[in-house]
C-alpha positions as CSV (number, residue, x, y, z in Angstrom):
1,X,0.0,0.0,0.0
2,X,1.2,3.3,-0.7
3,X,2.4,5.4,2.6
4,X,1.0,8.1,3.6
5,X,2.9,10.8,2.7
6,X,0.9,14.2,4.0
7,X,0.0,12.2,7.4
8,X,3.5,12.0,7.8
9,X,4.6,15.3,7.0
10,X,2.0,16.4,9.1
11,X,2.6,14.5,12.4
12,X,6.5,16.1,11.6
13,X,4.7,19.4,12.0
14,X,2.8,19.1,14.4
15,X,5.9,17.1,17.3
16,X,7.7,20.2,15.9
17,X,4.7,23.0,17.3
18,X,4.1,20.7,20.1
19,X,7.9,20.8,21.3
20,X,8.1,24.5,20.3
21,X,5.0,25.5,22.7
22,X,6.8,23.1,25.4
23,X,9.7,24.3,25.2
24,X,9.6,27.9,24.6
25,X,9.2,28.9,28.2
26,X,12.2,27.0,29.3
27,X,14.5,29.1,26.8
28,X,16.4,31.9,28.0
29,X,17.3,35.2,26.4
30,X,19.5,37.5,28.5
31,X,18.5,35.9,31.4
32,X,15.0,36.1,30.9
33,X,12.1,33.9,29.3
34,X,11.9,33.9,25.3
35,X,8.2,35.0,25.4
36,X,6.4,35.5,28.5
37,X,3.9,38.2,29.7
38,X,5.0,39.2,33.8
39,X,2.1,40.3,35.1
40,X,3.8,41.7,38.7
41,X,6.0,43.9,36.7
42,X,3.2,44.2,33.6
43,X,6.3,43.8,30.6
44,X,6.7,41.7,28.1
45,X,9.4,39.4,27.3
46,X,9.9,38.3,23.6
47,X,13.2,37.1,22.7
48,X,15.5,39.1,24.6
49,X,13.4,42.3,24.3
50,X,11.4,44.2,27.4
51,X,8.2,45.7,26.4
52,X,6.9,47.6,28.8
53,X,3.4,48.4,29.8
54,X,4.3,52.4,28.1
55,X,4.8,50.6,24.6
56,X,2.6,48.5,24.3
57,X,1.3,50.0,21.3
58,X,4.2,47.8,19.5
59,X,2.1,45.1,20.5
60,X,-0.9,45.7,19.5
61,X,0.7,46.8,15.9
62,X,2.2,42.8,16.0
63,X,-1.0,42.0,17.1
64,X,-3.1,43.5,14.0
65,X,-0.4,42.3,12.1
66,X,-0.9,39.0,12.6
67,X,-4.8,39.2,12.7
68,X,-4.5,40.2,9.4
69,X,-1.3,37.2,8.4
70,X,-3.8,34.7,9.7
71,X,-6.7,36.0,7.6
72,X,-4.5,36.3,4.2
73,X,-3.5,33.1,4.7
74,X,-7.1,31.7,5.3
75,X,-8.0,33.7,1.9
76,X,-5.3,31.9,0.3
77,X,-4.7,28.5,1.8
78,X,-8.2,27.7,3.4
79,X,-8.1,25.9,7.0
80,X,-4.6,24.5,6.6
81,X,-3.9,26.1,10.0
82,X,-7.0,24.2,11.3
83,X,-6.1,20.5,10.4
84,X,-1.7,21.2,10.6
85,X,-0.5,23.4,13.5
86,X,-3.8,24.2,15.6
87,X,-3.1,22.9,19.1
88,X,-6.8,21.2,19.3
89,X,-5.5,19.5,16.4
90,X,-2.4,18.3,17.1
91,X,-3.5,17.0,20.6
92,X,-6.3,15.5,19.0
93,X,-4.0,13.3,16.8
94,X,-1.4,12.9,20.0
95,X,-4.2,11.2,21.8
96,X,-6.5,9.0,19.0
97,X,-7.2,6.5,22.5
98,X,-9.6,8.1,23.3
99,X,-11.8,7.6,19.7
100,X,-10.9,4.2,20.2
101,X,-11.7,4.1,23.9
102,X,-15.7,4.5,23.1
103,X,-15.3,0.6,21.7
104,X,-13.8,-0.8,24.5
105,X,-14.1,-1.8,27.7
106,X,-13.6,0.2,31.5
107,X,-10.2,-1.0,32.0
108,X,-9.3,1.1,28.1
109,X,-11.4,3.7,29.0
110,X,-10.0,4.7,32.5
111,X,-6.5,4.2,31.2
112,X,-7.3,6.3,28.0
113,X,-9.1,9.4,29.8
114,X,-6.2,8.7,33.0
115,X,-3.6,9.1,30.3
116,X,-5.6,11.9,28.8
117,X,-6.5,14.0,32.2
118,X,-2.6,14.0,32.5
119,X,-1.4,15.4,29.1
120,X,-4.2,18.2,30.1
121,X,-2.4,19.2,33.3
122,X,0.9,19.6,31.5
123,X,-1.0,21.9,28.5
124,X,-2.3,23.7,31.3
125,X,0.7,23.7,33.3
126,X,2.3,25.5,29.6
127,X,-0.1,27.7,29.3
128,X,0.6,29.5,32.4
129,X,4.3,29.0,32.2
130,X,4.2,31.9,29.6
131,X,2.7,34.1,32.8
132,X,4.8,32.3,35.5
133,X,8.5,31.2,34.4
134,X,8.8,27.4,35.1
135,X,12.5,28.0,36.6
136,X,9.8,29.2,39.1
137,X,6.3,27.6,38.8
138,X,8.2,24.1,39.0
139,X,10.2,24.5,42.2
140,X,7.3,26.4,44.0
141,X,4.9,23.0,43.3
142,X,7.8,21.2,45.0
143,X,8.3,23.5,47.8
144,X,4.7,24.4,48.8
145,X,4.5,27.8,47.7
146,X,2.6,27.8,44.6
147,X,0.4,30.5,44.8
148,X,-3.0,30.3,45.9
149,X,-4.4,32.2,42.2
150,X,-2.0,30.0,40.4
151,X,-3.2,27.3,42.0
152,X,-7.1,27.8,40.8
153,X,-5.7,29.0,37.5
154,X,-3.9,25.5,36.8
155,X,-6.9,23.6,38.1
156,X,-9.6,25.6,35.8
157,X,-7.4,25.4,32.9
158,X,-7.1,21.5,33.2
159,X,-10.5,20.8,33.2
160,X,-11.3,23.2,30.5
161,X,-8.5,20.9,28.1
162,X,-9.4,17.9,29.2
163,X,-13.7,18.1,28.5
164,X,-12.5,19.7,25.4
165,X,-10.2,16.8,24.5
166,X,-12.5,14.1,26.7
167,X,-15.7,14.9,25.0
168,X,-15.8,17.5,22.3
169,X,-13.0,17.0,20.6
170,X,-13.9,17.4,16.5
171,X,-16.9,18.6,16.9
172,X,-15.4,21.6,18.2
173,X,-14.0,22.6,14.7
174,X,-16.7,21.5,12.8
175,X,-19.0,23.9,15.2
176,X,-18.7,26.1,17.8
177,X,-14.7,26.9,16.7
178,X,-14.3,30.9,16.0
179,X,-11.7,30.6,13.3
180,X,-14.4,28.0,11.3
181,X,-16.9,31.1,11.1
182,X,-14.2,33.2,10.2
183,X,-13.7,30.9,6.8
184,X,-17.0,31.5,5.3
185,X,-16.0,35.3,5.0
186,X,-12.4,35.2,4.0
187,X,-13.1,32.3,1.5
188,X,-13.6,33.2,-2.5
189,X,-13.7,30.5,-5.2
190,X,-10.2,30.6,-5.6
191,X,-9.0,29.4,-2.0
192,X,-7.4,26.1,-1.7
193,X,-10.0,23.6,-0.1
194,X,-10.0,19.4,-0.6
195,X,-11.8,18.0,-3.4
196,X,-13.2,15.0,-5.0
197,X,-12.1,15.2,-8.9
198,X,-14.7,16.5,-10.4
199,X,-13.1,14.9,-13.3
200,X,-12.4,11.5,-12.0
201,X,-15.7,11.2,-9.6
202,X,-17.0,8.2,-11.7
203,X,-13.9,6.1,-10.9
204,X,-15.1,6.1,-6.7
205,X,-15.6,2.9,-6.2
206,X,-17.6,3.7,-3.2
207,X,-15.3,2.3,-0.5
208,X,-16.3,5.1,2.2
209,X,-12.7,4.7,3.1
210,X,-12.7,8.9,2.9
211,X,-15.5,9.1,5.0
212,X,-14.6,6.5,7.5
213,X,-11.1,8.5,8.2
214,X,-12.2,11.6,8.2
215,X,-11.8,13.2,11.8
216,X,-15.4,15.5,11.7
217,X,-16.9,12.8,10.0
218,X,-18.0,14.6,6.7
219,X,-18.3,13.0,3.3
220,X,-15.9,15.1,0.6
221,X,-17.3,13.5,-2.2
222,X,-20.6,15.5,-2.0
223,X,-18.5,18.6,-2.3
224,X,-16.9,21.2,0.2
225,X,-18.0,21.2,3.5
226,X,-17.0,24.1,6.1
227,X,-16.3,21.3,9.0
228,X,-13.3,20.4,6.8
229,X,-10.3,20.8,8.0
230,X,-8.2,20.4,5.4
231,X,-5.6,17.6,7.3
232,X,-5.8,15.5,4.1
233,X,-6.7,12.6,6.1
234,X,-8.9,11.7,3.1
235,X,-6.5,11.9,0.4
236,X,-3.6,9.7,1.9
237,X,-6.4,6.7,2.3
238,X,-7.9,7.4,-0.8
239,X,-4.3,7.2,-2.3
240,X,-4.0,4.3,-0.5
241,X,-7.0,2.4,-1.7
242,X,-6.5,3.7,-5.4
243,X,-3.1,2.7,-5.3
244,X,-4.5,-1.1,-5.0
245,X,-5.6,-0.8,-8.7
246,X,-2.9,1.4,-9.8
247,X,-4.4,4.5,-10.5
248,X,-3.9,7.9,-8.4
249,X,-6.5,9.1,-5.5
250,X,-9.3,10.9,-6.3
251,X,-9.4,13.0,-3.2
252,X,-6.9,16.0,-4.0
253,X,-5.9,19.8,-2.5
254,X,-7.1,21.8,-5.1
255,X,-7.1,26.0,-5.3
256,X,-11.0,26.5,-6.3
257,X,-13.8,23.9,-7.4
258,X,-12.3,21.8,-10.1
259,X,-8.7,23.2,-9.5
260,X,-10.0,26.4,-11.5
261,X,-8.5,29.2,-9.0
262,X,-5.9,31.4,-8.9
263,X,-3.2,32.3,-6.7
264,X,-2.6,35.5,-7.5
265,X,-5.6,37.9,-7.6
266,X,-7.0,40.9,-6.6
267,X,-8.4,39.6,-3.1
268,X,-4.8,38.5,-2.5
269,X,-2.8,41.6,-3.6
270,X,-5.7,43.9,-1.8
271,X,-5.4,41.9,1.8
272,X,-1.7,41.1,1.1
273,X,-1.1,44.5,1.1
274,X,-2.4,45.4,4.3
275,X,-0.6,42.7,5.9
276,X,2.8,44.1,4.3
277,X,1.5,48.0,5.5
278,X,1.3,47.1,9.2
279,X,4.2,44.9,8.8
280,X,6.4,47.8,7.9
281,X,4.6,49.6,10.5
282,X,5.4,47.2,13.2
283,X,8.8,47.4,11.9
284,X,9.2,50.8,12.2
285,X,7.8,51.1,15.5
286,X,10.3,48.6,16.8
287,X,13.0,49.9,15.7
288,X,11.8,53.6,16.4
289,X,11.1,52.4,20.3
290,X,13.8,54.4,22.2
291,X,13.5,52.0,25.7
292,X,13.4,55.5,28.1
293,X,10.6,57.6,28.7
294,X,10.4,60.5,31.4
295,X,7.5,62.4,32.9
296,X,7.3,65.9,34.3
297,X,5.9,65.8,38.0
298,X,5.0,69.3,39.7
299,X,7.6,69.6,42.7
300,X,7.1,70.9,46.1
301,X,8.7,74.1,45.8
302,X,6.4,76.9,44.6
303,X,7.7,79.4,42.0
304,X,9.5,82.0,43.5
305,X,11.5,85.3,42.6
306,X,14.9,85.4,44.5
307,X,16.6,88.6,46.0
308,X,18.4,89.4,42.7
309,X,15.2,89.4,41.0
310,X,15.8,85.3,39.1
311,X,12.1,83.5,38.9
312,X,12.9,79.6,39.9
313,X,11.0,76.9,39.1
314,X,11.4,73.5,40.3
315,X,10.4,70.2,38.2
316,X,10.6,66.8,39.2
317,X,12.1,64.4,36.6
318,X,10.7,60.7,36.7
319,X,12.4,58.7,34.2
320,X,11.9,54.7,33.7
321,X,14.9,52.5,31.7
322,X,13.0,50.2,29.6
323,X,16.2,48.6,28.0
324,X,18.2,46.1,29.4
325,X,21.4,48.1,29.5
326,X,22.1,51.0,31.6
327,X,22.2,54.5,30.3
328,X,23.7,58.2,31.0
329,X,21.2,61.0,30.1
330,X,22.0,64.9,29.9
331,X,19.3,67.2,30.2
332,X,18.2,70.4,28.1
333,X,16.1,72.7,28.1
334,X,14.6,74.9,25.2
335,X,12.0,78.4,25.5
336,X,13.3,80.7,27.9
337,X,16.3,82.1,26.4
338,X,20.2,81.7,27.5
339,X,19.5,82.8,30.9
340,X,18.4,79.8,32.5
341,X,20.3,77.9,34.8
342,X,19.6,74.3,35.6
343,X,20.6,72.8,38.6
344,X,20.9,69.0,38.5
345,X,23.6,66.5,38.4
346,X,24.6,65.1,35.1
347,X,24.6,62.7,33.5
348,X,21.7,60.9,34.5
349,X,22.4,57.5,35.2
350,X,19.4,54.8,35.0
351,X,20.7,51.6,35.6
352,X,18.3,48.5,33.5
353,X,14.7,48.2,34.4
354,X,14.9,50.9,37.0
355,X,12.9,53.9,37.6
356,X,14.2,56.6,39.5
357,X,13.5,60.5,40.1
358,X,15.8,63.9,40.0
359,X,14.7,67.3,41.0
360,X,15.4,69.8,38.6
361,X,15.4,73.9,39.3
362,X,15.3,76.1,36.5
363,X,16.3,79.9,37.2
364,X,16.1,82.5,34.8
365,X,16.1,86.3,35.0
366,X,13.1,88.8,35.0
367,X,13.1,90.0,31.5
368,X,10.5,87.4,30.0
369,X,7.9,88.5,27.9
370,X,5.4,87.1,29.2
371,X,2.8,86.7,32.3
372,X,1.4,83.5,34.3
373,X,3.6,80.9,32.5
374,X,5.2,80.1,29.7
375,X,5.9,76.4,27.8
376,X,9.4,75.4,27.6
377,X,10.5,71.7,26.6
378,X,12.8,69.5,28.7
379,X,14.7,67.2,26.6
380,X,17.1,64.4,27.6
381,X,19.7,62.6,24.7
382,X,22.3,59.9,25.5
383,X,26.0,60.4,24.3
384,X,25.4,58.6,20.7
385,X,22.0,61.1,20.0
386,X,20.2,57.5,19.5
387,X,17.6,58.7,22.3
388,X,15.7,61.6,22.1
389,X,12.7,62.5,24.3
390,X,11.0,65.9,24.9
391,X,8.1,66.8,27.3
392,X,6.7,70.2,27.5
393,X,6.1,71.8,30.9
394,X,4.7,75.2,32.3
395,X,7.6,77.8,33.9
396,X,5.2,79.9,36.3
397,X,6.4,83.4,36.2
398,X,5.0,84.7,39.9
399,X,2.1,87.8,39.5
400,X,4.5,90.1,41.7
401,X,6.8,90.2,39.1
């Protein structure tokens, strides 16, 4: 019998997403996770870059981005997420026991949902490990001091994934699955979908084979149906069963009824090109992202004139490092001519992650043009001119002037 070629560059796929969604949390990137949301500090860690709660704006450009990757691949390549690399998927194919288990006896069936109630405490237990690093989540179970939220968290989550993979299991892609819906809107008559030769149909020999190993039990020979999933399940048995008479399956991926449709055409280049627009954007936006931001706090000191007539005003400086290097900062500031004296200690030194504060006292003399206050703009650069932040801020000028 012919192998089954696309079953077994599938399961390849899907070990590899399995032991990439493992395995991720346990890589390290300059001494934090690889991707990992902390929610005590509220940044994000992916692959060796900090975002912070501030820029966060970055990720929800990546996120639009990939909205719209996911929905230009749909247009283009149907549900080949849905039957290769979703997780409900792949699971589904890691544990094919429990199909079986409805056929046999109670000794199968406790082993098989035993077996299954375990491999859903570990996808729980990864699931939260992109919240809570597992250098710590692990030695805290061992220890005792899991916390008590974790705790509910982990036991939720587990018997969410295992009724899911207990009991629904296909029929939630055939049904109640969002990214199903989503199909019969992104789908034109050019998007790849498996077919039944239209050609060849009259060669079926009516075997049911197809039907018979088709995971959401639908029959592709009476044309598309939206609980396909596109795993191709279909085509490696009808291969398998053609290949007994030597002639080629009948069940085939094909872009478009018949194998009629196009790649390339105006639906592709029109949502292709929005997923290239925010790519760039997201881009840009990344590499724009300084990694220091400051904010202007009103300080204790009221604005006052001094004996020699100077107006001072005093500012305090609160400035967050949002790299993960330390950095010197000098500080300028712009709108009230060359008579202002600042008085603060440069450079500003922000060591990685930290946040820190720095009065600052501007003096200038009395010849200003102006009455009740004026804007100026506080800037701060680093040596190489690579950061550059400016906040505006009020200089008071006192009514008994």
């Amino acid at each position: 019998m012919m192998s089954k070629k696309i079953q077994t560059w599938r399961r390849f796929a899907e070990a590899l997403q399995a032991i990439l969604i493992l395995g991720l949390p346990f890589l390290k990137i300059k001494g934090e996770s690889a991707l990992r949301f902390d929610i005590p500090s509220l940044r994000l860690h992916v692959f060796g870059c900090t975002i912070w709660m501030q820029e966060f704006f970055i990720v929800l450009a990546a996120t639009i981005f990939f909205t719209l990757l996911i929905v230009f691949i749909t247009l283009v390549f149907g549900r080949i997420w849905c039957g290769w690399l979703c997780p409900q998927t792949v699971l589904m194919d890691f544990t094919p026991f429990v199909d079986k288990a409805k056929k046999k006896g109670f000794m199968y069936k406790l082993m098989a949902f035993s077996l299954t109630f375990l491999i859903s405490v570990i996808v729980a237990a990864s699931l939260i490990w992109y919240f809570v690093s597992p250098y710590k989540f692990i030695p805290d179970i061992i220890n005792g001091r899991l916390g008590a939220v974790t705790w509910e968290f982990w036991i939720v989550l587990t018997v969410i994934i295992f009724l899911n993979y207990a009991l629904l299991r296909h029929k939630w892609c055939a049904t109640v699955c969002p990214y199903a819906k989503l199909q019969s809107v992104v789908f034109d008559r050019n998007t790849l979908i498996i077919e039944l030769d239209p050609k060849r149909a009259d060669e079926c020999i009516n075997c049911m084979s197809c039907v018979k190993a088709c995971p959401t039990g639908i029959d592709i020979r009476k044309g598309f149906d939206a609980a396909c999933i596109n795993c191709a399940e279909c085509i490696d048995t009808c291969n398998g069963i053609m290949f007994k008479f030597n002639k080629k399956g009948l069940i085939r991926y094909a872009f478009g009824y018949g194998g009629e449709g196009r790649i390339l055409r105006q639906n592709f280049f029109v949502v292709g090109g929005f997923v290239l627009v925010f790519f760039i954007f997201y881009v840009y936006l990344s590499f724009a992202r300084t990694g220091v931001d400051f904010t202007v706090l009103p300080h204790m000191m009221e604005p006052k004139i001094t004996k020699d007539g100077s107006i001072i005003n005093a500012y305090v400086l609160s400035v967050k490092n949002m790299l993960d290097k330390p950095v010197d900062l000098k500080v300028a500031v712009d709108g009230l001519g060359n008579t202002i004296v600042q008085s603060i200690i440069e450079p500003i030194h922000i060591e990685a992650g930290r946040m820190d504060k720095f009065p600052l006292f501007l003096r200038t003399g009395k010849n200003i043009d102006a009455k009740g206050s004026k804007k100026i703009k506080i800037s701060m650069d680093d040596a190489s001119k690579k950061i550059h932040i400016t906040r505006e801020a009020n200089f008071q000028i006192p009514d008994e002037l």
